[in-house]
N, C-alpha and C positions, 0 to 999 in steps of 0.2 A: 640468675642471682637469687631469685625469690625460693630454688632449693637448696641453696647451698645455705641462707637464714633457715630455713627448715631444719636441716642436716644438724646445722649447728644446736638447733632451739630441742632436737631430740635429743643430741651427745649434752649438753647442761641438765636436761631434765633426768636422765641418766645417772650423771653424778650426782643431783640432788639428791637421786631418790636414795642411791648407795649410803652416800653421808647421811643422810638421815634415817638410814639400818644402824650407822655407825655410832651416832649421838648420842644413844641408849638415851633415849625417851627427851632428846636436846639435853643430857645432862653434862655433854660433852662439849667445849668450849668448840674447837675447834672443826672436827664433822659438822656439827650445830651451825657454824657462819658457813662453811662449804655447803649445805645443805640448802639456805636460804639463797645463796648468791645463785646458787645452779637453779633453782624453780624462779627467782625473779627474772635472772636471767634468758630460762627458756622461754620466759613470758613475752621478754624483748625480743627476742633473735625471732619468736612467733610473729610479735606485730610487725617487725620488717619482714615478713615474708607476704604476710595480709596486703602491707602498703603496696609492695610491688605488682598488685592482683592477684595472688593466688588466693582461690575460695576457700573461706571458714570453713567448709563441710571436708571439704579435702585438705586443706591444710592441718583441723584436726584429726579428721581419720588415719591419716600418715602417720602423724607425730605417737597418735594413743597406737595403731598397729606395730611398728617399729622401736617404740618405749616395750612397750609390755615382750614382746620378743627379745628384746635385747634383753633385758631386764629378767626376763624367765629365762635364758642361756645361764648370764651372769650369774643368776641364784645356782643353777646347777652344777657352773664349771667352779665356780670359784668358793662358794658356799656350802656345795653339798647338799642342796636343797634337792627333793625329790619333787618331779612330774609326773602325772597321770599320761595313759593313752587317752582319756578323755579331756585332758587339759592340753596335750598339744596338737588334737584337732579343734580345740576349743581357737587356741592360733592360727591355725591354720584359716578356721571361717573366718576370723578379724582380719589377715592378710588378703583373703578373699573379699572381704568385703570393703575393704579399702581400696583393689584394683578393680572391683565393680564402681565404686564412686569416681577415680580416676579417669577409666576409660570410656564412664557414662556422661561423661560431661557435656552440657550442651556446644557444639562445633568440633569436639574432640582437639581445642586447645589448651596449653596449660597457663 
C-alpha cells in the first residue's frame, strides 16, 4: 500500500508542477488551484506512505527520481522542450541512485 501513496504522491506532484508551468507566474485562476492542490496533495499521499514504514530517504528518493524523469519526458513530448546528452545521464545517475538506496536498505525490505 505504502507504494501505491507513493505512486500517487509522484502523479499529484507532476500535475502540480504542470499547472504551475501553466499559471504564468499563478496569474491563472485555475492552473493556480490545480497547482496547489497537486503539491499539497503529493505532500499527503507522501505522509501516507511515511505512516505505513516506508523510509524518508527512500520514499524521497523515488518520488524526486521518478518526478524529475517524468517531468523531463513530459517537458520534451509535450512541450518541446530540449535535453542535453548530459542531462539525461544527469537522470540516469538520479535513477541510479535511488535503486542504490532501495536495494541498500538495511534487511533488504521494503
Amino acid at each position: 500500500m505504502k507504494y501505491i501513496f507513493l505512486l500517487g504522491a509522484i502523479l499529484a506532484e507532476v500535475v502540480g508542477a504542470i499547472a504551475t508551468r501553466q499559471s504564468s507566474g499563478f496569474t491563472k485562476v485555475l492552473p493556480s488551484i490545480v497547482a496547489v492542490l497537486g503539491v499539497v496533495g503529493a505532500y499527503y499521499l507522501l505522509s501516507l506512505s511515511l505512516k505505513q514504514g516506508m523510509l524518508i530517504g527512500v520514499a524521497y528518493g523515488i518520488w524526486a527520481a521518478l518526478g524529475i524523469t517524468l517531468l523531463a519526458g513530459i517537458g520534451v513530448f509535450f512541450f518541446k522542450e530540449t535535453i542535453s546528452p548530459v542531462q539525461i545521464i544527469g537522470i540516469g545517475l538520479i535513477v541510479a541512485g535511488v535503486l542504490a538506496l532501495e536495494l541498500g536498505k538495511e534487511g533488504g525490505s521494503a
